[in-house]
SERO-4910 file (N, C-alpha, C, O; in steps of 0.05 Angstrom, whole numbers):
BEGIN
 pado doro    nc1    nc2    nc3   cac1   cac2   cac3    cc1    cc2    cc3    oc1    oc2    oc3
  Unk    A   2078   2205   2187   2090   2189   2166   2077   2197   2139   2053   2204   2143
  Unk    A   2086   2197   2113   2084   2206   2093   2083   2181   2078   2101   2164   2083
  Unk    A   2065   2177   2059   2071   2156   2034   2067   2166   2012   2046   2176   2006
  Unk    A   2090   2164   1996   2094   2179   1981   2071   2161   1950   2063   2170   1928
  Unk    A   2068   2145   1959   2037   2129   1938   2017   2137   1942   2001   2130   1925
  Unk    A   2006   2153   1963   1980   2152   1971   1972   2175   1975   1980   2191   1992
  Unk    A   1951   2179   1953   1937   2212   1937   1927   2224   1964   1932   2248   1961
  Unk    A   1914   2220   1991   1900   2241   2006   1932   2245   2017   1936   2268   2023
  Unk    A   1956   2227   2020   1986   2241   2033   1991   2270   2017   1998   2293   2026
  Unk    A   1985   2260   1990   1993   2284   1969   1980   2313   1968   1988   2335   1961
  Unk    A   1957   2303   1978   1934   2318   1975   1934   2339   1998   1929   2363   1994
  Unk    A   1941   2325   2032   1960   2336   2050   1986   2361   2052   1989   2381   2065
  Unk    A   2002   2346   2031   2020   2360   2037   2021   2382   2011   2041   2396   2006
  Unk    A   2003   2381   2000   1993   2408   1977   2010   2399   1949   2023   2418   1940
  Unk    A   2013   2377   1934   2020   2360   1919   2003   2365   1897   2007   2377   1875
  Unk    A   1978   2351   1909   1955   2354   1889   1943   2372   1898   1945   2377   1922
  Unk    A   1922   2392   1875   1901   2406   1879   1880   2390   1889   1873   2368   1882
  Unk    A   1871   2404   1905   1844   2406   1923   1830   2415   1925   1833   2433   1908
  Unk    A   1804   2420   1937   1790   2444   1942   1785   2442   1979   1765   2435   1992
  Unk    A   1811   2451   1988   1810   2449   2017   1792   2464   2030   1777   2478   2016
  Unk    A   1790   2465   2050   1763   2479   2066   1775   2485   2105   1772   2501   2124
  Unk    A   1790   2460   2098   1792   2465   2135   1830   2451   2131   1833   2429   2121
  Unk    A   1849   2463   2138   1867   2446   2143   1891   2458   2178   1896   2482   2180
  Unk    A   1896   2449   2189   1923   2455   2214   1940   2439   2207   1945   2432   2183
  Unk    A   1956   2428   2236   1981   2419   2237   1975   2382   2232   1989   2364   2222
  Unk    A   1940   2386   2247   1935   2355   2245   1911   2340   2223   1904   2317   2223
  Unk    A   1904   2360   2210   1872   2355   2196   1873   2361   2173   1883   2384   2171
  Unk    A   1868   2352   2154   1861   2372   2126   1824   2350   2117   1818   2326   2115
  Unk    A   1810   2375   2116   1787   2368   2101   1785   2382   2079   1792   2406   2078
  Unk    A   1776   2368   2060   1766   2384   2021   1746   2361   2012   1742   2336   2014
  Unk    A   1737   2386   2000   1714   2366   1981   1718   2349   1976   1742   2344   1971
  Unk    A   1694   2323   1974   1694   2302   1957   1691   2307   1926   1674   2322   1918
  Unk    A   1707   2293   1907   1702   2304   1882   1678   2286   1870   1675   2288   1846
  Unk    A   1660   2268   1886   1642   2247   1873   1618   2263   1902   1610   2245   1916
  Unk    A   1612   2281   1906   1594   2284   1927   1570   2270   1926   1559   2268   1904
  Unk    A   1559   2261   1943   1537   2243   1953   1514   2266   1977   1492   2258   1985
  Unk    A   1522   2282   1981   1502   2301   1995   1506   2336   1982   1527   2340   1970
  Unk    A   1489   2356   1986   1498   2381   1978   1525   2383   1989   1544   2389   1976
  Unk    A   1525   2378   2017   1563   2389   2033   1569   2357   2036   1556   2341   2050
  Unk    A   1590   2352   2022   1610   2320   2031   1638   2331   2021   1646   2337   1998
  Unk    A   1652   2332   2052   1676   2333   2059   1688   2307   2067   1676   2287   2077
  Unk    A   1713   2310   2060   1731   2281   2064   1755   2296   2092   1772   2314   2088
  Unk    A   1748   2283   2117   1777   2296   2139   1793   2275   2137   1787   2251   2135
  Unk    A   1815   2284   2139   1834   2266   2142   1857   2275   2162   1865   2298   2166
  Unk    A   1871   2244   2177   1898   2265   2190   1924   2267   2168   1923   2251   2149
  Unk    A   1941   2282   2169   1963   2289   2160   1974   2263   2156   1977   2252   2134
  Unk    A   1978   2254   2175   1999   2234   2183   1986   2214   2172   1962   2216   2177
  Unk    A   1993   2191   2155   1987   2166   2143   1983   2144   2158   2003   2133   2168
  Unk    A   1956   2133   2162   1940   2113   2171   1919   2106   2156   1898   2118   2151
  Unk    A   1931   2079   2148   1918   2061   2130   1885   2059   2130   1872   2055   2110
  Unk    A   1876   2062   2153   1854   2047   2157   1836   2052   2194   1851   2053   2214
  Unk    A   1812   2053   2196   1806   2044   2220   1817   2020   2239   1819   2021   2264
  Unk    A   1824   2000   2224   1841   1983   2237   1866   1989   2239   1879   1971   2250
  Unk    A   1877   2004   2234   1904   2002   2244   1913   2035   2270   1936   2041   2278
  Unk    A   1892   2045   2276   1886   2059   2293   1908   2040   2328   1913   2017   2336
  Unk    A   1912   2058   2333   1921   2052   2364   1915   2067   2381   1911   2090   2373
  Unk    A   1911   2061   2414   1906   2084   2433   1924   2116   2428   1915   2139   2431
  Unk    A   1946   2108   2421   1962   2135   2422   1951   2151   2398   1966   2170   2392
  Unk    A   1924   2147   2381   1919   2161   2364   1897   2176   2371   1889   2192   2353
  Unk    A   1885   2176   2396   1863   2180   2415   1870   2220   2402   1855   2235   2390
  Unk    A   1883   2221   2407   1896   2260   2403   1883   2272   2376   1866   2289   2371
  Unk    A   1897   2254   2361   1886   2260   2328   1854   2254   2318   1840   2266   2302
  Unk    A   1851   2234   2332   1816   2220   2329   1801   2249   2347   1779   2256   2339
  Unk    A   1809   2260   2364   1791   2278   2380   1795   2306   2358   1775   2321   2359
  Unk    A   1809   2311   2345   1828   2337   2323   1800   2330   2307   1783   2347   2310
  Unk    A   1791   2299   2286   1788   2295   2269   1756   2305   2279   1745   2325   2270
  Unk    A   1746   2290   2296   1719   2290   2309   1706   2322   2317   1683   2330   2312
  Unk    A   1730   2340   2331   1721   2370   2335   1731   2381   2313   1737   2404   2318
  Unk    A   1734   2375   2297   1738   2384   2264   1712   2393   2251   1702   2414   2243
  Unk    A   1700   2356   2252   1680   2356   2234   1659   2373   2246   1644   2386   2232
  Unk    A   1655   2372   2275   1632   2390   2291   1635   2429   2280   1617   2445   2276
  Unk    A   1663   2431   2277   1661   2454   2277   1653   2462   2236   1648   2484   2227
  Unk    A   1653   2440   2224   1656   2458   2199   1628   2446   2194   1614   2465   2190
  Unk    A   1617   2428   2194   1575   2429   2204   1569   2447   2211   1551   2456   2196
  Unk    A   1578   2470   2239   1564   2494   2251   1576   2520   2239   1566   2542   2240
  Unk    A   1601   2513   2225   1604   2534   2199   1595   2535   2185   1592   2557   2174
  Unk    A   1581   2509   2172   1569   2514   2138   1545   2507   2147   1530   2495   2131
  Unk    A   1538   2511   2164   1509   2504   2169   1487   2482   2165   1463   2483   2159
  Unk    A   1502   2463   2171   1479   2436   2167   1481   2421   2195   1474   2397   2196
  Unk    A   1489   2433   2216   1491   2428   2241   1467   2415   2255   1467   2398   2273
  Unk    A   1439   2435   2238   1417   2439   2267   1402   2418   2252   1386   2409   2268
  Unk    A   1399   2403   2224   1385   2384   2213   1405   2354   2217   1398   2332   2209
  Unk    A   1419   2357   2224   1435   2331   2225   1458   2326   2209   1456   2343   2191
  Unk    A   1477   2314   2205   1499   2299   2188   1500   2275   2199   1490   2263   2218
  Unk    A   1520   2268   2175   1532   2236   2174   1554   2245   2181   1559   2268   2175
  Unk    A   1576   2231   2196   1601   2220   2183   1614   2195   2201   1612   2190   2225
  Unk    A   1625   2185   2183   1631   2160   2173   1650   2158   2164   1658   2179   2155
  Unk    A   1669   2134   2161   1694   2121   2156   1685   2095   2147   1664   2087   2157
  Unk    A   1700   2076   2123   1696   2060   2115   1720   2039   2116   1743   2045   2108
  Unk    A   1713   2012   2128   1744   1999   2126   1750   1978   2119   1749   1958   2133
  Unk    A   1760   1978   2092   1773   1961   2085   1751   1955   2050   1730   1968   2051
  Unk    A   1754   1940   2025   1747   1945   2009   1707   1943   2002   1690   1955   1989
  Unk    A   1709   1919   2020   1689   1906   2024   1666   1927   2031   1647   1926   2016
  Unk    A   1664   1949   2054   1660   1965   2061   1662   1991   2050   1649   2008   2062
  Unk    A   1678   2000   2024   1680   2010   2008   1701   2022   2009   1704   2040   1992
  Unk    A   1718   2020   2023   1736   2043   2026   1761   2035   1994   1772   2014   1988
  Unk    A   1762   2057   1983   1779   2060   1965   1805   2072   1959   1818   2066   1939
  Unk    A   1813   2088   1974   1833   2095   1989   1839   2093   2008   1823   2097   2027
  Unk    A   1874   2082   2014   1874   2067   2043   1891   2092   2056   1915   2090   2059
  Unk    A   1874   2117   2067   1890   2130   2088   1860   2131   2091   1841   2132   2075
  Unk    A   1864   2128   2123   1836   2145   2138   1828   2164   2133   1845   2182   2131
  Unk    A   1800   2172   2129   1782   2179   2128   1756   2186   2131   1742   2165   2129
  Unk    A   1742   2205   2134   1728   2214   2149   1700   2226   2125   1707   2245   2112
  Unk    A   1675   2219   2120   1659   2227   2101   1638   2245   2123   1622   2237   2140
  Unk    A   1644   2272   2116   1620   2291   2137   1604   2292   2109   1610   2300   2087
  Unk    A   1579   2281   2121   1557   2296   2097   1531   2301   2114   1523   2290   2134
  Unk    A   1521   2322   2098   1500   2347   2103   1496   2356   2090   1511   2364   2073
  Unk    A   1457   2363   2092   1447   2380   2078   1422   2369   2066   1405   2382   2054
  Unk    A   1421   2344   2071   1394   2328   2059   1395   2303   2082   1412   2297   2099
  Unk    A   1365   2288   2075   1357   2275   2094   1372   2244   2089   1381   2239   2067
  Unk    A   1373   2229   2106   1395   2214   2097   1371   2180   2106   1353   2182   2124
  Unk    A   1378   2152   2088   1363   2131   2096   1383   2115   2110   1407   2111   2107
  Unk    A   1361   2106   2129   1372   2071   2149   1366   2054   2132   1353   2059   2112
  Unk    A   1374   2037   2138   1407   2026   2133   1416   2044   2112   1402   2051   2093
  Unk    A   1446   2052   2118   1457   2065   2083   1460   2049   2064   1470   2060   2044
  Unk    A   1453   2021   2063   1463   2012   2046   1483   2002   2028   1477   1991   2006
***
């Protein structure tokens, strides 16, 4: 599903410029334009979902796409063997500011407990 309001849909379907890095049939990751580590990528699926909460079992396909996504572009750009983050935020409170799912891989520096 497509919404035609919502900038990572746009951003998806090559609408807006990006600076993509990884995209298929089910994934597009690109830079964050506010980065918070040397490498912070934003994954996202294609398909428009609001939120961690609105996730269903039948999304189990796409969540496994999103997850061996992020593994593979860590052991491409190399911040694999010191660790990463990634993370999803849900809902505003939690920060999330755009409501399609998403995915924050960051790497490349040492990261604090609690994030805060």
């Amino acid at each position: 599903m497509f919404d035609e309001n919502c900038v990572f849909c746009k951003i998806a379907a090559g609408q807006i410029p990006s600076k993509i890095v990884y995209q298929d049939d089910d994934v597009v990751a690109f830079e964050d334009i506010n980065p918070q580590a040397p490498h912070h990528l934003l994954l996202i699926p294609r398909r428009h979902v609001a939120s961690m909460a609105d996730l269903t079992a039948e999304d189990g396909p796409m969540l496994v796409s999103l997850f061996t996504t992020a593994t593979k572009l860590a052991r491409d750009l190399g911040f694999d063997k010191g660790g990463y983050r990634f993370v999803t935020n849900v809902g505003p409170d939690a920060g999330q500011s755009v409501f399609h799912l998403h995915f924050h891989l960051l790497g490349g520096r040492k990261f604090a407990w609690p994030p805060g």
